[in-house]
C-alpha positions in Angstrom: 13.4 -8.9 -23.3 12.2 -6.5 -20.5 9.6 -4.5 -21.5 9.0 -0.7 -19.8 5.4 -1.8 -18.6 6.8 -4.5 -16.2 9.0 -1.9 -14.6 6.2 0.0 -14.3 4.0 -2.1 -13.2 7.0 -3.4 -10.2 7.9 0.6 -9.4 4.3 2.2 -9.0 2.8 -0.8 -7.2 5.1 -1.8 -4.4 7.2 0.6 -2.0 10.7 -0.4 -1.1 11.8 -2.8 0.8 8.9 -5.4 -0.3 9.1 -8.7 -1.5 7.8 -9.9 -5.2 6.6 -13.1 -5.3 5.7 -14.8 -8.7 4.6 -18.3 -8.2 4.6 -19.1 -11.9 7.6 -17.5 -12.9 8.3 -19.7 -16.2 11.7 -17.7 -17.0 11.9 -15.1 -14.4 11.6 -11.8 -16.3 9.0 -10.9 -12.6 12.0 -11.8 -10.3 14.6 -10.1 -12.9 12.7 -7.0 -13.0 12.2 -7.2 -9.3 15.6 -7.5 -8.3 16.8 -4.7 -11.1 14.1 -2.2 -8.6 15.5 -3.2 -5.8 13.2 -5.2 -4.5 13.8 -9.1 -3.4 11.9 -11.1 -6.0 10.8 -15.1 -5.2 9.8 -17.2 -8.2 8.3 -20.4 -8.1 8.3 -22.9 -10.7 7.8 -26.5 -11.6 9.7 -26.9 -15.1 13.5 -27.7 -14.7 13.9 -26.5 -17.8 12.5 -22.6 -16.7 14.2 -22.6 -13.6 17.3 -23.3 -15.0 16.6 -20.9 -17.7 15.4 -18.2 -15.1 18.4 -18.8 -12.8 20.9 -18.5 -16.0 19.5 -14.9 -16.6 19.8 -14.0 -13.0 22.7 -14.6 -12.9 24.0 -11.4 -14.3 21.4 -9.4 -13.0 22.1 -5.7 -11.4 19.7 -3.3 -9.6 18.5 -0.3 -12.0 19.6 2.9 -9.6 16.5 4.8 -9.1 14.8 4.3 -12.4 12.0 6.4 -11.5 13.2 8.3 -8.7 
């Protein structure tokens, strides 16, 4: 589940174009939200298990048109 605060967060702290970079992502919600601003999100993570898990929900993912615009 996305929660409002990480767009937040994402929206009001970094202009567009920028780069996200989470190097613990664990399950990517960071990169997810990233990507749904419009950003490019990297995440880093050991765990096969939460990169696969991460990549699985990216999968899908589409950009939020101006959310906050």
């Amino acid at each position: 589940m996305i929660r409002l605060g990480d767009l937040v967060a994402i929206d009001a702290g970094e202009p567009v174009p920028c780069v996200v970079l989470d190097p613990f992502s664990g399950a990517g919600t960071t990169v997810l939200v990233a990507t749904q601003l419009a950003r490019e999100g990297i995440g880093v993570e050991l765990s096969a298990k939460y990169n696969a898990l991460a990549q699985e929900r990216l999968a899908t993912v589409q950009p939020i048109l101006e959310l906050f615009g």
